[in-house]
N, C-alpha and C positions, 0 to 999 in steps of 0.2 A: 888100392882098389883094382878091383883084376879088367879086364876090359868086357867081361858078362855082364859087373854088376852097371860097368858104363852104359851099357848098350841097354839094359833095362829100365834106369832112369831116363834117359831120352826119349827112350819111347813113349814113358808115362805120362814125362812132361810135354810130347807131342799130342797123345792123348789129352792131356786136360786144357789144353790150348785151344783146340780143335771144338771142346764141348762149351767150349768160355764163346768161341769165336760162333760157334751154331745157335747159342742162348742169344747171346746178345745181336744177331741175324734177325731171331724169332722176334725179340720186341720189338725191335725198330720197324719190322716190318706191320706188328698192329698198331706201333703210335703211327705210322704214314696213315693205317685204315680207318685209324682210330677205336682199335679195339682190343683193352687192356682188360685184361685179368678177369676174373669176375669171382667173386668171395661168394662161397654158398651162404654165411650169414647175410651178409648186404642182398643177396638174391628176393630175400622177402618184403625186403622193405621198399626195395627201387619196384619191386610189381604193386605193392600199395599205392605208393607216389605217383605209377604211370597210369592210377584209376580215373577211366574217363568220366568226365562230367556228365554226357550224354546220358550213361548207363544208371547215373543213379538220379537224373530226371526221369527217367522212363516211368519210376514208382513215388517218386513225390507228390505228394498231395495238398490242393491248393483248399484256400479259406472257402469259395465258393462249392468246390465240392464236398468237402465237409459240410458244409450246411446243407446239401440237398439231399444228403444221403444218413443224416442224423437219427430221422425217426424209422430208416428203412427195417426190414428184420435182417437183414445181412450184413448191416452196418460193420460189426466188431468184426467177422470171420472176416470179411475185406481188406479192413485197414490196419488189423493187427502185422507186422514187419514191414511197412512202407515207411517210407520217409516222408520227414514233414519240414520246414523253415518255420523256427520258432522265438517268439522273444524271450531272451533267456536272463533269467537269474543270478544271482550272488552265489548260488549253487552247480552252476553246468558252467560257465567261461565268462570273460569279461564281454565280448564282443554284443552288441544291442541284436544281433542276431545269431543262432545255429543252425545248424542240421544233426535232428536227433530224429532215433527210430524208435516207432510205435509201437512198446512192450505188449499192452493190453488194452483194455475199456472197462471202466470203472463208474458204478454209479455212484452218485451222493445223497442228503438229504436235503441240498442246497438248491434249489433251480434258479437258473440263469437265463439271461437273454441272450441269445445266440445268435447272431444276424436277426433274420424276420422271424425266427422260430425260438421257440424255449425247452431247454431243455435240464436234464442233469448227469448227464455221462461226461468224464473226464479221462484223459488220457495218461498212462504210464509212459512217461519218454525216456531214452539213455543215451549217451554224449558217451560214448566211450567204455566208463568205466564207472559213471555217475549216472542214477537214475533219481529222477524227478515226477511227480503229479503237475497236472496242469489243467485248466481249463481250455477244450476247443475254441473260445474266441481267444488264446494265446498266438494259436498257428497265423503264418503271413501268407498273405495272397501273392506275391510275391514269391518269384523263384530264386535258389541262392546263386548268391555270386560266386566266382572263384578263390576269392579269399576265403571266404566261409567254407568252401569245399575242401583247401590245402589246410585249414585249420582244422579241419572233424579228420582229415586223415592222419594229420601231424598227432593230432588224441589220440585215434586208434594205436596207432606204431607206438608211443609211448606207454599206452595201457595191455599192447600184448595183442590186439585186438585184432581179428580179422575182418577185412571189407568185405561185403555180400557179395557172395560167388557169382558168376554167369548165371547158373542155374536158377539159385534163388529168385536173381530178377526176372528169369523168364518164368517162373511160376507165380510172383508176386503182379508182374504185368497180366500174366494170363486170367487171374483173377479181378483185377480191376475192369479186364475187357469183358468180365462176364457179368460182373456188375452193370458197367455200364449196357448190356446187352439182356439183363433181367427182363423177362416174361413175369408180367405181374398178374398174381390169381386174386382171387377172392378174399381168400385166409390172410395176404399180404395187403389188401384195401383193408382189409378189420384194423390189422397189427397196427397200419397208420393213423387209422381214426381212431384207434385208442388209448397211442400214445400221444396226439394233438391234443385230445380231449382230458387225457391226466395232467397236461403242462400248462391248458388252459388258462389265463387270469381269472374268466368271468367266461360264465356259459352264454352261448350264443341266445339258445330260448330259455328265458329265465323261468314262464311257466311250465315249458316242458321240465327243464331241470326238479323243480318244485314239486311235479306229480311225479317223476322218479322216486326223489328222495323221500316222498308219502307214504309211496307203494313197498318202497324197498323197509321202513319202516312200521306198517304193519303186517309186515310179513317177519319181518322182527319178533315182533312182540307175541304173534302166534307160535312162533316156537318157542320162546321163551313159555310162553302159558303150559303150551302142552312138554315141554320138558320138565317144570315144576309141577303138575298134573302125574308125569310118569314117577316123579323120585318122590311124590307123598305118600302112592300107593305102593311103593315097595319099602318105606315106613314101617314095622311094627308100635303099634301103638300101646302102652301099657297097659293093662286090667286097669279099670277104676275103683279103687277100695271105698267102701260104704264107708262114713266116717260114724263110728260109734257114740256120739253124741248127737245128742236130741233137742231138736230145735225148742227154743220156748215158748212155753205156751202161751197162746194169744189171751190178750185179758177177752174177755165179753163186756158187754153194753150194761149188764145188770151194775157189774162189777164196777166199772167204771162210773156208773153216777151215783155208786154209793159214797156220799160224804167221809171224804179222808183228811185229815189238814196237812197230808203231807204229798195230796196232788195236785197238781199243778190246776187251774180252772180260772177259763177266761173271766178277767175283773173290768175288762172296758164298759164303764156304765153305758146302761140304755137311753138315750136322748126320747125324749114322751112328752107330746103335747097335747094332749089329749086325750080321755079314756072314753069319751063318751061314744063314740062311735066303736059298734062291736067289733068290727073286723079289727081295731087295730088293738083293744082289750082283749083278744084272745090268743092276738102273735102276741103280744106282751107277753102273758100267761105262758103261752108255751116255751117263750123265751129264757123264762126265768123258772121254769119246770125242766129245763135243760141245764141251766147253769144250777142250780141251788136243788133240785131232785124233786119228785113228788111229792103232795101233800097239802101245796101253797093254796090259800084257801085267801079270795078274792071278799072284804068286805062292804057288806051289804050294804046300800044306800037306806038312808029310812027316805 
């Protein structure tokens, strides 16, 4: 080997000594700082894990506020993506409690008692990657703990899932602060009293209710009148055809008391106690001048 290629290899291997001895410079001096590596995979998972508790009380909703804002009109656009503590299922995790967020609002045909109020709206919840129905006395009044907290995120990260941005929570809070800051009109006093008054057990005036139901009732039935009034007269009704046969002729009186043995004629004998007196000899007479026909001729006493 010539002394070039000597002097080449020395160099190289001065060179790679140099970048050995600079690397291993550079770590030692983040493990002293304590700050090694950072994997852009692991980047998204260690920013899920470091989600504050804080931030997603900010929009959890308690059992108490749920029921005071049940029969509101702004109920659903409110609480649709907030979070709630709920008792959970064979379906969303083992644990007797989660944190799942509030897909939608759903009515039933089922009403329930809901704290002091009744209602029949039900909640769309999701846990991750699992969505459930539920009834609002499911939710706890109770806020969650921190295990329940590293649990719904430990879900998320296993299901792909992302935690609610900054942003979201400050639109989601913004709205509950406007909720709770609701200017109530008129049209919002009706919505209340008429959806208390649907979930009702038993109406409060039970006479009042009764002349409702009267009035609503015949006012019913007038339209029902004048609706089958309208479809009779737009009815075409057929011609009526003379029927070509001819009624029969009626027998006459002559006709009839002339002796037939083949008509029928009342046989109930006459009960008679007496002729002597004329009034009742001459109903006899006529009696039997109806039954037996004219002619009957009354003999003469000597």
């Amino acid at each position: 080997m010539s002394s070039v290629a000597k002097r080449k290899s020395l160099v190289a291997s001065a060179a790679s000594a140099a970048s050995g001895r600079s690397a291993g410079m550079k770590w030692k001096r983040q493990v002293e700082h304590d700050k090694r590596p950072e994997n852009k995979k692991a980047h998204g998972k260690m920013t899920q894990a470091a989600f504050p508790r804080e931030d997603l009380k900010r929009i959890c909703l308690s059992f108490k506020r749920l029921e005071k804002w049940c029969h509101m009109p702004f109920f659903a656009t409110t609480v649709t993506g907030c979070f709630v503590r709920v008792v959970t299922g064979a379906s969303i995790s083992d644990p007797p409690h989660c944190v799942a967020e509030i897909v939608s609002v759903m009515e039933t045909k089922n009403i329930y008692q809901f704290g002091s109020k009744r209602t029949n709206l039900v909640f769309k919840l999701r846990h991750a990657s699992k969505d459930q129905i539920v009834t609002l006395r499911s939710v706890s009044n109770q806020e969650f703990t921190t295990s329940e907290l590293m649990q719904w995120k430990l879900a998320m990260m296993a299901a792909g899932k992302k935690v609610p941005t900054p942003e979201i929570i400050a639109s989601r809070e913004k709205s509950i602060q406007e909720a709770l800051d609701h200017t109530f009109t008129q049209g919002d006093f009706d919505f209340i009293v008429a959806k208390k008054n649907q979930f009702r057990a038993a109406p409060l005036n039970v006479a009042k209710r009764k002349l409702q139901l009267l009035d609503k009732q015949s006012e019913l039935t007038q339209q029902t009148q004048l609706r089958t009034t309208e479809r009779c007269l737009k009815i075409a009704f057929p011609p009526i055809v003379k029927s070509r046969k001819r009624p029969a002729p009626k027998a006459t009186t002559e006709e009839y008391h002339i002796m037939d043995p083949f008509t029928r004629r009342r046989t109930r004998p006459i009960m008679v106690t007496s002729l002597k007196k004329e009034s009742v000899r001459t109903a006899v007479y006529s009696e039997m001048d109806l039954r037996y026909g004219p002619g009957f001729q009354p003999e003469e006493e000597d």
